[in-house]
Structure formats: C-alpha cells, structure tokens
C-alpha positions as CSV (number, residue, x, y, z in Angstrom):
1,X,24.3,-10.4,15.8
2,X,24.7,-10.3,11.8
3,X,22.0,-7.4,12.1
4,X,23.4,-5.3,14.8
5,X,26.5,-5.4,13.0
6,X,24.7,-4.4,9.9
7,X,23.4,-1.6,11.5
8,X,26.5,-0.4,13.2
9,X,28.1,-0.5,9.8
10,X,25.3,1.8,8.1
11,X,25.2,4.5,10.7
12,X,28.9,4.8,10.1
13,X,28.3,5.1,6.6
14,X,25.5,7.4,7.6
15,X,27.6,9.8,9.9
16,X,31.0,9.5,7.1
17,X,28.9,10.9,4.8
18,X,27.0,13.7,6.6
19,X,30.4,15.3,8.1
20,X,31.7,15.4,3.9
21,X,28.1,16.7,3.3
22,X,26.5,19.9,3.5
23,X,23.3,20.2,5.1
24,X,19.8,19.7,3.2
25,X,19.1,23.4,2.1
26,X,22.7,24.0,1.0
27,X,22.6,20.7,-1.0
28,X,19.2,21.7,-2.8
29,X,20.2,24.9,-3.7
30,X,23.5,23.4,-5.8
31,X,21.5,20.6,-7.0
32,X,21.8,21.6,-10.6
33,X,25.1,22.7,-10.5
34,X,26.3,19.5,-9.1
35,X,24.9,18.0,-12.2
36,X,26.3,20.2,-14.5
37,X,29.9,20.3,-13.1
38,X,29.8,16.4,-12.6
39,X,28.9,16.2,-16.6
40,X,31.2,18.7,-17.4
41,X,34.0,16.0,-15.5
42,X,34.5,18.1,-13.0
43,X,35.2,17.3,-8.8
44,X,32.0,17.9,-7.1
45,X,31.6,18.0,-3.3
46,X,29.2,14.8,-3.7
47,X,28.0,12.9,-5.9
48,X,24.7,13.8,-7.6
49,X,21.7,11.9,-7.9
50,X,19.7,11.9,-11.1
51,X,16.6,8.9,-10.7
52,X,15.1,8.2,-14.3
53,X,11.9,8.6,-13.4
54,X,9.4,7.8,-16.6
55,X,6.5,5.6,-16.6
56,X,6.9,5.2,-12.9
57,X,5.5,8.6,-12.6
58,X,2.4,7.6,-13.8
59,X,1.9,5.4,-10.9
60,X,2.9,8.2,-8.2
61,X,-0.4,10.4,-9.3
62,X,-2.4,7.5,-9.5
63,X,-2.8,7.1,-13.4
64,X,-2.0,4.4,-16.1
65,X,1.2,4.8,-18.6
66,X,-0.8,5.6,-21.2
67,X,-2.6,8.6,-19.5
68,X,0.1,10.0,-18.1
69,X,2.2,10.0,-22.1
70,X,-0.5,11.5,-23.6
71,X,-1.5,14.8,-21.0
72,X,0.9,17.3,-20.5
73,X,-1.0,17.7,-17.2
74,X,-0.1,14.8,-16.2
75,X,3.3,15.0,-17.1
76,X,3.9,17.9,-15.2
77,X,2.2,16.5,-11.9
78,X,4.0,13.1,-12.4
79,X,7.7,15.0,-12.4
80,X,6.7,17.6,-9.6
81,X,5.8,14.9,-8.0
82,X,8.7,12.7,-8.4
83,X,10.9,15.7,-7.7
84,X,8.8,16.1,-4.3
85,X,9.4,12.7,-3.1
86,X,12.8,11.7,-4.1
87,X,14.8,14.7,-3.5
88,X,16.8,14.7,-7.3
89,X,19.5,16.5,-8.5
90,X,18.4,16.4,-11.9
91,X,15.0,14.6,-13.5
92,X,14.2,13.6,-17.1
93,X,11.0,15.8,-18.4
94,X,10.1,12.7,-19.9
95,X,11.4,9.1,-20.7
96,X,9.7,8.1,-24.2
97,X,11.8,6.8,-26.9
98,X,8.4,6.8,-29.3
99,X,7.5,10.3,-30.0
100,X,9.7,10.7,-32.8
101,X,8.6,7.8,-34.2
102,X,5.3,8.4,-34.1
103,X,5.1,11.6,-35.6
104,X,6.7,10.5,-37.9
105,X,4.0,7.6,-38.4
106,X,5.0,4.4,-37.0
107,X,1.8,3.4,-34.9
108,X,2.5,2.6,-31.4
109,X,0.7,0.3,-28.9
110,X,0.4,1.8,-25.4
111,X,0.2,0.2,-22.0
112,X,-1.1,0.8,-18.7
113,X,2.4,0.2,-16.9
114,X,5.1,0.5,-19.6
115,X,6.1,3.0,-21.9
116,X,4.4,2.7,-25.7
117,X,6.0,0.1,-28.2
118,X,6.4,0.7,-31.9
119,X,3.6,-1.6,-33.4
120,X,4.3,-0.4,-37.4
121,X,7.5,0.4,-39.1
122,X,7.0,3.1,-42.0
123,X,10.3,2.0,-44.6
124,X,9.1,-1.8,-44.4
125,X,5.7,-0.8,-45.0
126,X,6.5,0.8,-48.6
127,X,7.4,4.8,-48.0
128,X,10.6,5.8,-49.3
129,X,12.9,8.0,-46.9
130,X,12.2,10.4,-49.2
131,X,8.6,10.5,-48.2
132,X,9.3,11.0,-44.2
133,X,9.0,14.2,-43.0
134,X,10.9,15.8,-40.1
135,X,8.4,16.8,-37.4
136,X,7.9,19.8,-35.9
137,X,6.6,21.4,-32.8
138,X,3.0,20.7,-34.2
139,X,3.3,16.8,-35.0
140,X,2.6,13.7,-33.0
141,X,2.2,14.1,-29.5
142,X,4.9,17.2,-29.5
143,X,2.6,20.1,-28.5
144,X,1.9,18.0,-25.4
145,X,5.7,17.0,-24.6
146,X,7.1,20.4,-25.1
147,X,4.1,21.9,-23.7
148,X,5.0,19.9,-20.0
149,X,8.5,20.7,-20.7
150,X,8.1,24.4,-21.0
151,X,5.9,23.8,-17.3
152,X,8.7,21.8,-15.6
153,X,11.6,23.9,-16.4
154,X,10.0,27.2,-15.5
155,X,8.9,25.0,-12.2
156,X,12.1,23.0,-11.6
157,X,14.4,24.2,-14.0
158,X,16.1,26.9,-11.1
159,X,16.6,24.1,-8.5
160,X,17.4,21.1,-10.7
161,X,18.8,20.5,-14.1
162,X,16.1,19.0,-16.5
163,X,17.5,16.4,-19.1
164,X,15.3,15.9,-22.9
165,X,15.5,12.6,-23.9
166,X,16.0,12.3,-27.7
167,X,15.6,9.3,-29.3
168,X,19.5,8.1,-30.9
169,X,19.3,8.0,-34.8
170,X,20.3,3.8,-34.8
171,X,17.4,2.9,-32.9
172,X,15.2,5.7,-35.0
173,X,16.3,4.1,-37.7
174,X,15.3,0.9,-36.8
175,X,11.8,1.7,-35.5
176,X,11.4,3.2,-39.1
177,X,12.5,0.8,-41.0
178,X,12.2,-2.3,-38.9
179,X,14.9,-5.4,-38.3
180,X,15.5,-5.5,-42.0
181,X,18.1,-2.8,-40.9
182,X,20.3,-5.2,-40.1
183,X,20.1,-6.6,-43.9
184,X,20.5,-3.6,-45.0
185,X,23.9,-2.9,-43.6
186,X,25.5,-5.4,-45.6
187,X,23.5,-5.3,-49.1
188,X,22.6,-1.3,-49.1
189,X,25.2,0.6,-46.9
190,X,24.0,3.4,-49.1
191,X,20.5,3.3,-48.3
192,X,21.2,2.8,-44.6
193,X,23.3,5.9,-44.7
194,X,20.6,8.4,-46.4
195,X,18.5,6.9,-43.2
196,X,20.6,7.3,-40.9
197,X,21.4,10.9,-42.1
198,X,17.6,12.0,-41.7
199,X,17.6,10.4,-38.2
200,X,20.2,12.7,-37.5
201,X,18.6,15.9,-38.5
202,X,15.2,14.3,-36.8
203,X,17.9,14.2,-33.7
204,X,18.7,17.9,-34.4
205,X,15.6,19.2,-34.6
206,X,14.3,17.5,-31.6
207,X,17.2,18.5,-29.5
208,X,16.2,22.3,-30.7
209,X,12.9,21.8,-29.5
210,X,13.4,20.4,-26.0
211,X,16.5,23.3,-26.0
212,X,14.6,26.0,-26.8
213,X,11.8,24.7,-24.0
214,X,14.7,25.0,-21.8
215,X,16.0,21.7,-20.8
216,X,19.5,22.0,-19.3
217,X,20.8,18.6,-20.9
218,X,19.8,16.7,-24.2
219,X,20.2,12.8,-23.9
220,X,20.6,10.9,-27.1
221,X,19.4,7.4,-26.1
222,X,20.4,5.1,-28.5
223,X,19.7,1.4,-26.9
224,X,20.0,-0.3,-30.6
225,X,23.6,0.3,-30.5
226,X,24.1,-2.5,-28.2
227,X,23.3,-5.0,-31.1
228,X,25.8,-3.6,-33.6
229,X,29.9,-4.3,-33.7
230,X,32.6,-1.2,-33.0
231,X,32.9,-1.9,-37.4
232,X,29.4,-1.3,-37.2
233,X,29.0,1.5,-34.8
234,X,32.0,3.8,-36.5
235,X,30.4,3.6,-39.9
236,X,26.8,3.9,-39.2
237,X,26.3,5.7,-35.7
238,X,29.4,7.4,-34.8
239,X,28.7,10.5,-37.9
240,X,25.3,11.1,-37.5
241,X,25.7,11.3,-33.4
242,X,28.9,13.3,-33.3
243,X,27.2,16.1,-35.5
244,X,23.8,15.9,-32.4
245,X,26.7,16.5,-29.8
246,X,28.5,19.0,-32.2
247,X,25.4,21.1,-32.6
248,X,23.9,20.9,-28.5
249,X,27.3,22.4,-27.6
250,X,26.9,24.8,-30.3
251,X,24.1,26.0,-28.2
252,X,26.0,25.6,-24.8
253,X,24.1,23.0,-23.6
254,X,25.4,19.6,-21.8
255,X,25.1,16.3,-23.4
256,X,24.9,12.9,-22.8
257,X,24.7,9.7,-24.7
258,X,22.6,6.8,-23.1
259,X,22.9,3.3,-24.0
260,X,21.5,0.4,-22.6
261,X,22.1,-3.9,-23.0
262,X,25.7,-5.4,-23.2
263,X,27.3,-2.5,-25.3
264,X,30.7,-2.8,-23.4
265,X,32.7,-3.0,-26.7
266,X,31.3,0.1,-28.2
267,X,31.9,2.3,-25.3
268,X,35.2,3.4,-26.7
269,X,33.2,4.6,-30.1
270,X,30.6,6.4,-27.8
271,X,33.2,8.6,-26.4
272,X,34.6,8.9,-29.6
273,X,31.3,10.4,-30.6
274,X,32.1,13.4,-27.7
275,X,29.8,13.4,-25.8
276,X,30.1,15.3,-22.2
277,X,28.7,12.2,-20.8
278,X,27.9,8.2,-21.1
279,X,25.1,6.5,-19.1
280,X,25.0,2.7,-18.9
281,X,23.3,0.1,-17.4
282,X,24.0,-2.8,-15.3
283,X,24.9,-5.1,-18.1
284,X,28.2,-3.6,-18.5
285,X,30.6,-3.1,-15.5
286,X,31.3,0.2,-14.1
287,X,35.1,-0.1,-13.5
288,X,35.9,-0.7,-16.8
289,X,33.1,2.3,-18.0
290,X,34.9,4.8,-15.6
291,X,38.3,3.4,-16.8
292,X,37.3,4.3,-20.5
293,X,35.5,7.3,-20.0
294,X,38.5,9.1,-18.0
295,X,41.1,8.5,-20.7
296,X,38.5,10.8,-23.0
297,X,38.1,13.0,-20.7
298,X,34.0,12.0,-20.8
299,X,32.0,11.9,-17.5
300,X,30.1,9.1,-16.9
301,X,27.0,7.4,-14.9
302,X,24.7,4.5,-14.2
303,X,24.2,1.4,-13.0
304,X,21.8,0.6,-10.2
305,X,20.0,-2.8,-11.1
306,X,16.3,-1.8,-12.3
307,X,15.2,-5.4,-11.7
308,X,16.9,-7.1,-8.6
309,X,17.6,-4.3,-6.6
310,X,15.4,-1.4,-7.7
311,X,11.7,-3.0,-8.4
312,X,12.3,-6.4,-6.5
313,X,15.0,-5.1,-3.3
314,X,14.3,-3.8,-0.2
315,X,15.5,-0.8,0.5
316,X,18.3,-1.9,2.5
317,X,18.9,-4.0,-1.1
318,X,19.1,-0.2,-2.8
319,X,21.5,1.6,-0.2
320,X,23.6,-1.4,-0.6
321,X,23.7,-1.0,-4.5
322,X,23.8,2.8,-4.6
323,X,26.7,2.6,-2.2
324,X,28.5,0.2,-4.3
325,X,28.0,2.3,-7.0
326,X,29.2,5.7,-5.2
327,X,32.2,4.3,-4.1
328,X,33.4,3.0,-7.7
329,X,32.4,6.3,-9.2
330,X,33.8,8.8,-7.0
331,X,32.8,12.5,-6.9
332,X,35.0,13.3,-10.4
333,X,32.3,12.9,-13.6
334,X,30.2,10.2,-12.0
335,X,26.2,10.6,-11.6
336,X,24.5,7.8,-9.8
337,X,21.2,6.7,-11.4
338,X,19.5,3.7,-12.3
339,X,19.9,1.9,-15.9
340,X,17.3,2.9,-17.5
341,X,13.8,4.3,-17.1
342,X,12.8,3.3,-13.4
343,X,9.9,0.5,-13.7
344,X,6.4,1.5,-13.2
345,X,5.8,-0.6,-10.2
346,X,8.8,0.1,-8.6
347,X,8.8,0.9,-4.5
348,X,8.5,4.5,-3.2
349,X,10.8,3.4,-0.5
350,X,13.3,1.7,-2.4
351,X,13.7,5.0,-4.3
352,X,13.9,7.7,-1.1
353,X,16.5,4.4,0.3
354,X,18.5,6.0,-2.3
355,X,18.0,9.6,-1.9
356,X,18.3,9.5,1.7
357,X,22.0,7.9,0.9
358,X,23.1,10.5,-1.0
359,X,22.4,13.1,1.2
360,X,23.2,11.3,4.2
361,X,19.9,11.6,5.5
362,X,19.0,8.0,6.1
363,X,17.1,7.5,9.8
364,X,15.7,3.8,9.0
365,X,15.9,0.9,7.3
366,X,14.5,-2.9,7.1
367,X,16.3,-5.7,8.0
368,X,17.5,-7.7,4.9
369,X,15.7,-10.2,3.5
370,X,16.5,-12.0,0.5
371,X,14.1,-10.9,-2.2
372,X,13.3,-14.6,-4.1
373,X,13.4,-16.4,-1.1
374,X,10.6,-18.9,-1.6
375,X,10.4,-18.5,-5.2
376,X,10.4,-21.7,-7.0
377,X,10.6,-21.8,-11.1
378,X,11.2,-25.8,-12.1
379,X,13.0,-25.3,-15.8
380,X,11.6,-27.7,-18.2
381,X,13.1,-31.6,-19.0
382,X,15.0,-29.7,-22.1
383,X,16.3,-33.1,-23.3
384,X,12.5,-35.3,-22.8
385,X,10.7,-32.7,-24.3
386,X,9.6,-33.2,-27.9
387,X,9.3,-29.7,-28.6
388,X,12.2,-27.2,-29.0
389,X,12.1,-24.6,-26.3
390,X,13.2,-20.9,-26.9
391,X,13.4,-19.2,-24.0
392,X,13.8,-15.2,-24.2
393,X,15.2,-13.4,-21.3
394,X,14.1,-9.8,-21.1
395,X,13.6,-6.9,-19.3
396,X,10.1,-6.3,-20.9
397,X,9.4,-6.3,-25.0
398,X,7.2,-3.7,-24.2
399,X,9.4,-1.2,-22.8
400,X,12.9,-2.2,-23.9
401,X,13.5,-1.7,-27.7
402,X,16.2,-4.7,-27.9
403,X,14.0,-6.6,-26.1
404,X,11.1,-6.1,-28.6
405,X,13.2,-6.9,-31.6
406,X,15.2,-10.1,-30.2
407,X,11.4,-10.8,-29.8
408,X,10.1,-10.0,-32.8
409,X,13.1,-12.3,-34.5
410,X,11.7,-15.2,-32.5
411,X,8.3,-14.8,-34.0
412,X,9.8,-14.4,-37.6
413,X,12.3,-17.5,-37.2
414,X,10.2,-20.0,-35.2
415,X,6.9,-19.2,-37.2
416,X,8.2,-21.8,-40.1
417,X,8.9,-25.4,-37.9
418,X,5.1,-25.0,-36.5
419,X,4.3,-26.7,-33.2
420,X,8.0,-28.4,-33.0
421,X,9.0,-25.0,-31.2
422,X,7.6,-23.1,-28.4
423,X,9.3,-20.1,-27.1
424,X,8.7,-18.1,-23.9
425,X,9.9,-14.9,-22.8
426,X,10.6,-14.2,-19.4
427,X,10.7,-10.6,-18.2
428,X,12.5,-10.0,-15.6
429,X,10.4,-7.3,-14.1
430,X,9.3,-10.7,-12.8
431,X,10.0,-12.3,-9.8
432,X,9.5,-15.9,-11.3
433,X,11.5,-14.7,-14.0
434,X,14.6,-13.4,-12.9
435,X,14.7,-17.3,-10.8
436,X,14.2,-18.8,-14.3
437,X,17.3,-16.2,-15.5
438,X,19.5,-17.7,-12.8
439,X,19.0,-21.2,-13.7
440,X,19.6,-20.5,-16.8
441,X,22.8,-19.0,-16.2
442,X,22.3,-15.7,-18.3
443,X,24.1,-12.7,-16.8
444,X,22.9,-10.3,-19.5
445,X,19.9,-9.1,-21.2
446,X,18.2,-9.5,-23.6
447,X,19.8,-13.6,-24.0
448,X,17.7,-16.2,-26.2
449,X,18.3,-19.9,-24.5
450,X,17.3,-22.7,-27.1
451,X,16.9,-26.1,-25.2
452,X,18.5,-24.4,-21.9
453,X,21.3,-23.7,-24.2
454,X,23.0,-19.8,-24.2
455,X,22.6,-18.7,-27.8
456,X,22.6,-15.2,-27.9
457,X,23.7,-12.6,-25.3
458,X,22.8,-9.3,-25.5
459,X,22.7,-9.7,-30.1
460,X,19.6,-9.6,-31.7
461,X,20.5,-12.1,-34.7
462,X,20.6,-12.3,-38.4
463,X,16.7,-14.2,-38.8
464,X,18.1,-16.6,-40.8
465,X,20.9,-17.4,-38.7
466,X,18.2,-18.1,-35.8
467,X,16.3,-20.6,-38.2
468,X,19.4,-22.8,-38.4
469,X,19.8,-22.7,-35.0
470,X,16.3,-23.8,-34.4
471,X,16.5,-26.1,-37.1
472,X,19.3,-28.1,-35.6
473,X,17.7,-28.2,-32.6
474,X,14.4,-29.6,-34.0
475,X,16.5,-32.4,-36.1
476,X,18.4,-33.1,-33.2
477,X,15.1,-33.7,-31.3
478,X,13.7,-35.5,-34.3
479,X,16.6,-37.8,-34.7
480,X,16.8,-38.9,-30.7
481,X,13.2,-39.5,-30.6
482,X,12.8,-41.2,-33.9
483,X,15.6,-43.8,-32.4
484,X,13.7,-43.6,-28.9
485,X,10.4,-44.7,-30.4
C-alpha cells in the first residue's frame, strides 16, 4: 500500500511538472540561457540543472582519475560523455582544485578514483613568495586543461554553459604554504597578506585563461574558507576575491563563488565579496542560504547530499532529494547541483534519477530501500580502552582539501603521546562509515571525535590546541587505569 501510494505521489509530481515544462528539444535549446539568467537572479521557466561532474568522468570512459586529469583527450570524452548521459544545463570543463598549485610547484599525489592531493607545500619548504611565479598557459598541466577546454566549449559551449573552476586564493594559499597559515594569521598578518595578494593575481590570471578558452562562468572554489571566522574571512579573503569577481565582470562573464564544509557564518562575507552566485553544500541549510543570498541580490545553488543520497541512494533516494531541493529554491537564482565534485563511483542511474526530474521526464523508478539497512559498525568500548581514540569524520582526505588538513593536524598533534593514541578516519564515501558518523552523532564534516567525544566540527584546529585536547584525554585515561590496576 505504502508503495502504490508512493507511486501515485511521483506521477503527480511527474505530470505537475511536465504541464510547467516545455518539451525536451525546447528545454535543450535554452539550456544555457537558463543557467545564465538563473545566475544573473533572474525568474527562469524551470529550474536548471548543473551536475559537478569531475573525477566521476573518468569512470564513465572507463579510465582511472589519474588518466583522465592528465589527457586532454580524456577530458574531453569524459564531459561529452557526461553531457550525453545526464542531460545538463551547464557542466564544469573540469573539477581540479590542484593545477594551480602544481605549476606552481607543490607535488601532488594522484589517485585512481579521487582527484590529486597536494603532497608538498612550497612556503614551508623554504621559497620565499617572492620566489613563486605566476603560471602561464605553458606551466603544469595548463596546456592540457585549456587545451580540453578550448574542445568542450567549441563542442558544448552553444548548447550548455561551461563553468572554469579556479582554485579560491585562501585555499591557494594554504596548499602553498601549508597549515602554518593559520599561525601566520595572528603573528605575520603582513606576510599572509603579500600571499594572499599573489593568490589573487594567480586567481586572475587563471580566470583569463579559462575566459579566453571560452568558458561562460568562472567558479572561485575556495573550500578553506570554511575553517576561518567572518573576522577572519573580511580581512584575509574578502579583498583578494572581490577584485577575481571585479575583474570576470569586467570581461562580462558570470561568476560564482563555491564553498564547501560548515561555512554557514561566512555566507554573509561571500556575498559581500559580489559575486553573481554562491554554491554550498549540504552542511549548511538551504533556507537560510536562499534567505541570505536574496537580501544581496546574489543567486544561489547546491545541496544534493554527495554521500547518502548521491553515491550510496537509490535513485528514488535522489528524486526525493532533488525535489526537496527544487522546491526550497524556486525558479528565482536557484541552480540545483550536488555539493561538490560528484564521487567517482557514483551510480549512473542515481544521476539521470535527477535529470529525468528536472525535465519531467521520469518513466521509472525502484522501490525504496533504505541504503545501510544491514550495515553494522560496533563503536569501540571508548571508556575500557587504554588507548585514546581519534576518530576523523571525512568525506575523503584525498579529495576534500579540509578534510586533508584536519588530517594532517591529527598526524602532527598525535605523533608526540606515541602508542597511547590511535586515530581513524572514516570517509564517508563509505558505507561503514557514514553508520560510524551516525553513532557518533556528527551532523557535519570534516568532525574529529576524541574518545566518542565531538571536538571539532567542521574547524581544522590550532595543532597545539589539539595536543592539549589529546593530552587530557591520555591523563584522564592514565589516571582511571592507574586507580583500576
């Protein structure tokens, strides 16, 4: 009964939104334009569809992440492909926050299913900002990047609108100069600002290049901003990004500033920054994004869950989310997409579950199972263990640069108390994982739990700061055992 009902239900959603609908030609004909106009904050006639297809287009040509980031062949296959099977409105040329980086010589580590990690960070390594040079179209891996994008917006670039994803100067920064950042913020505000100010001309630069390829929108992604306060974010991001946006306009382009992690305070900042458009993910709430956005007049879009819904769902899961998301948006400045760069593994049907929403096209779909049904994670005896346990909740240090560092500021603090601590990141790209997160009670990502305790949400924190944590921790274990025994 519960499923006939169901289905009743969709088919009325189904038929609701084919009569507001045009038909399919008409709708791929205004593709682009729908993006544009809904960027632009303007009323469209539906709401447009733009899936961040990165890494995951590796997997639809049958190649590993690292292949497909280093051949423009690939990369062109990989989007034509996307853009065959999914039915977009709009589609990133390509979702790499590392290029940058590298040519500018941090050393990255690749992977066969995630985008590549900075391994090496140039400032902590002994260069001076002066040293750093601002690449150009012949650096790094940019003849092969602008070389695809140059392919797909002759290809694609009539039908949908192509974004360039530029990596934000905050989390530049940081990938040049490493956590110390953070440090530096208090005891050299001077030196953070000469950074920050080459980031933004890298930011500039870039953004020419991918313009002048013609991409129709440039998308600073700046996920770093998550860890910092509003204090923070006014005095060290909001300059350097407002000139990016100043200077894409200049050139009559559309912009668009990507975040990602719990960065609900900062959203105010970001549209401060004016941008034409903010796109979150699902760790802050899209009521209160769209509430914000509106009184700047800034357009807005996101959140479809990467994890639960996208890789893990079926694809009833995904119509459900999309829906949800639709109907908070609206059709004024809202474009529905997922978080962040759509995970490698994800399932081609969850995806066209999506599409076939939008354009009111959907014919079937799978009775709803819960997705962990059957999973079973047992949470260790926190308080009869003798070791401290860290447990890190992320969506994948690999892939997700707050992720990496809250990791990499685990190493650093727990390397010093020896075998007293063990720490364990869980990414949620796991099944097991995302059980583990639910136990745990985290809502947000990336969260370090120390002895099933919440420590951190969504902050990457001060190293030292950590250590005391930890250190309590371990003389707090110390102290009950040493009474114990």
């Amino acid at each position: 009964m519960i499923r006939k009902y169901m289905i009743i239900y969709l088919y009325l959603t189904i038929i609701d939104l084919k009569e507001s609908q045009s038909y399919q030609g008409e709708l791929k004909m205004n593709s682009k334009k729908l993006v544009l106009e809904a960027i632009h904050n303007k009323e469209v006639e539906r709401i447009p569809w733009v899936p961040f297809v990165g890494c995951h287009a590796a997997r639809l040509i049958g190649v590993n992440a690292e292949e497909y980031f280093k051949s423009s062949e690939n990369i062109v296959k990989g989007v034509k492909k996307a853009y065959e099977m999914y039915n977009p409105d709009g589609l990133p040329a390509l979702f790499d926050l590392q290029v940058e980086a590298e040519a500018i010589g941090c050393q990255l580590k690749y992977a066969e299913t995630n985008p590549p990690s900075v391994a090496t960070h140039p400032l902590e390594e002994g260069k001076a900002i002066k040293d750093l040079k601002i690449p150009g179209e012949k650096d790094g891996r940019f003849p092969i990047v602008l070389e695809a994008m140059r392919r797909i917006c002759e290809d694609l670039g009539k039908e949908i609108a192509i974004y360039g994803l530029v990596t934000g100067p905050f989390t530049l920064a940081l990938h040049l100069m490493g956590t110390d950042i953070f440090y530096q913020m208090v005891d050299e505000p001077e030196k953070v600002h000469e950074l920050m100010g080459f980031c933004r001309d890298v930011c500039i630069n870039t953004s020419r290049m991918y313009m002048d390829a013609g991409v129709d929108v440039i998308a600073l992604v700046d996920p770093m901003t998550s860890q910092i306060s509003p204090v923070n974010f006014r005095e060290f991001v909001s300059p350097y990004a407002t000139t990016v946006f100043d200077y894409v306009k200049s050139r009559e382009k559309a912009c668009s500033f990507f975040v990602c992690g719990n960065a609900k305070n900062n959203i105010e900042e970001m549209c401060k920054c004016k941008p034409d458009n903010i796109s979150i993910d699902e760790n802050i709430p899209l009521e209160y994004v769209k509430e914000v956005c509106q009184r700047y007049g800034v357009s807005f879009g996101g959140n479809i869950k990467l994890t639960v819904t996208m890789l893990f769902g079926t694809p009833l899961d995904n119509i459900r989310d999309a829906e949800n998301c639709m109907s908070i948006g609206g059709k004024k400045g809202y474009i529905l997409s997922p978080g962040c760069d759509i995970p490698y593994a994800t399932p081609v049907e969850n995806i066209q579950a999506i599409s076939s929403l939008v354009h009111g096209e959907v014919a079937e779909f799978l009775e709803y199972t819960n997705v962990l049904e059957g999973i079973e994670v047992k949470l260790p005896d926190y308080v009869n263990e003798r070791q401290v346990i860290i447990d890190v909740i992320t969506l994948d240090s690999e892939s997700c640069a707050p992720c990496q560092y809250m990791m990499e500021a685990v190493r650093e603090a727990a390397k010093d108390f020896g075998d007293k601590v063990r720490y364990v990141e869980h990414k949620i790209k796991q099944k097991e994982s995302v059980v583990c997160m639910l136990q745990l009670g985290v809502k947000n990502i990336p969260t370090i739990v120390i002895d099933g305790e919440i420590k951190y949400v969504s902050i990457i924190p001060d190293v030292n700061e950590l250590k005391n944590a930890i250190r309590e921790a371990v003389e707090a274990k110390q102290k009950r055992f040493s009474e114990v025994d």
